[in-house]
N, C-alpha and C positions, 0 to 999 in steps of 0.2 A: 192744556198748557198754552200759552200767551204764544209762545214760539211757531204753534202750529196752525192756531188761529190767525197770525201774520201769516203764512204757508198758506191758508184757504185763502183768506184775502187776494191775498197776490195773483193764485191761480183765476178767480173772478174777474178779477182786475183784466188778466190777460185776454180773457174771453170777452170779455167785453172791449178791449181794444183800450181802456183808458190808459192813455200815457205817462201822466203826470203821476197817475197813482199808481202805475206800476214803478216806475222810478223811484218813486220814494221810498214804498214796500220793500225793494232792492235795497235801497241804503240803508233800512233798518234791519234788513235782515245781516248785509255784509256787515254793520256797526258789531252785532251780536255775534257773527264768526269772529271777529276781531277778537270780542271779550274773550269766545272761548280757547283763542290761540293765546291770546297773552296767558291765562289761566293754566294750563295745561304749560307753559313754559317758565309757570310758576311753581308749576306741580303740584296743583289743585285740579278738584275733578273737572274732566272737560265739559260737562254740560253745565249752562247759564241757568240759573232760576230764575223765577218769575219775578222775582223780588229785584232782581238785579236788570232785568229788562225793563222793569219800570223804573230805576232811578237812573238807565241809559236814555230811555223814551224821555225822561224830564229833561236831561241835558240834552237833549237833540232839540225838545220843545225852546227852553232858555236861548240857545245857538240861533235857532229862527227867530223869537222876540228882537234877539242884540239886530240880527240882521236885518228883519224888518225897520227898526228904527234907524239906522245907518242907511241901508236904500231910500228912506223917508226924505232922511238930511240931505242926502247925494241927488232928490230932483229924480228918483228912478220909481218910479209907481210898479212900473212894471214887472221888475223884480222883486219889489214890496208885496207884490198881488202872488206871485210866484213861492213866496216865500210863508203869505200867509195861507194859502193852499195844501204846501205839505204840510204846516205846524197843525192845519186843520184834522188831515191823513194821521198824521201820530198821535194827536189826542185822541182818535177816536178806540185805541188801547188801552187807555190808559183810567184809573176810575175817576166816578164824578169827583169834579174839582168842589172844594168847599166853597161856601159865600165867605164874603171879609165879616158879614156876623160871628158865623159859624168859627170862624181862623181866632176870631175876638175870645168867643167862648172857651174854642181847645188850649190858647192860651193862657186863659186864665186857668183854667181846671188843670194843667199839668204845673203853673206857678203854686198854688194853694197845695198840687197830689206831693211836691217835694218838699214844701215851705220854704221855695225861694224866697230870700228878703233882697237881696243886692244886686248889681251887677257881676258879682264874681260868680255866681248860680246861673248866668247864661247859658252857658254851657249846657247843663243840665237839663235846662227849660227845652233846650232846643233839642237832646238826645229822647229827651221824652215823648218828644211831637214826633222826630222822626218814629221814633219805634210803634207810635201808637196811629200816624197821616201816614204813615209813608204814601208817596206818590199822589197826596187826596187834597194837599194846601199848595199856597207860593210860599217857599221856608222864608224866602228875603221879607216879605209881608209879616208874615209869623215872626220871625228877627226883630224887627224894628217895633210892632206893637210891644213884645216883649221888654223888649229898650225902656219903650217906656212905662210901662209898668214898673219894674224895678228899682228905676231910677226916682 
């Protein structure tokens, strides 16, 4: 399970003294108690799947992107540098990322797998990818190729 493999991690991390990456390990792991406390106060099972830690791990990645570009603009390298460290740390859970070929192709084959013609098939296009990338594309990339395709 993804949860315990971040638990090994971590524990390395400490032995070996690294900082930066024990910090982050920590905030991915408290992100994930979080889930399972809103979840269980939803009254849903308390443990997190896998599936769900990786579309946590991708909004954790997104969060560092916005931030690193914002530190970029703000003249701060140094949090920029800080920032692309841990997004480094959380990608390395998460699966190989596609190419923008490969995002071209999945797009295409889930437009053709429903017989999207429109823009009002977006939707679709996009529930497809999710269920078939999850966590393996950038859906905004996926999104916008789709765009045009349809249009």
């Amino acid at each position: 399970m993804l949860r315990e493999e971040i638990n090994t991690k971590l524990k390395e991390a400490l032995k070996a003294k690294e900082s930066r990456r024990v910090s982050t390990l920590r905030l991915v792991l408290a992100a994930i108690k979080d889930r399972e406390i809103k979840a269980r106060g939803d009254g849903n099972q308390s443990v997190v799947s896998d599936d769900e830690i990786l579309q946590l791990l991708e909004t954790m990645v997104r969060q560092r992107d916005e931030a690193i570009v914002l530190y970029e603009k703000g003249n701060r390298p140094e949090l920029a540098s800080q920032e692309k460290e841990e997004k480094i740390i959380i990608q390395e859970f998460m699966p190989e990322q596609l190419a923008d070929g490969d995002i071209e192709s999945a797009v295409i084959e889930a437009i053709s797998s429903i017989n999207a013609t429109s823009l009002k098939d977006m939707g679709s296009v996009m529930a497809k990818l999710r269920e078939n990338y999850s966590g393996q594309m950038d859906f905004s990339k996926a999104g916008q190729l789709a765009k045009e395709r349809l249009s």
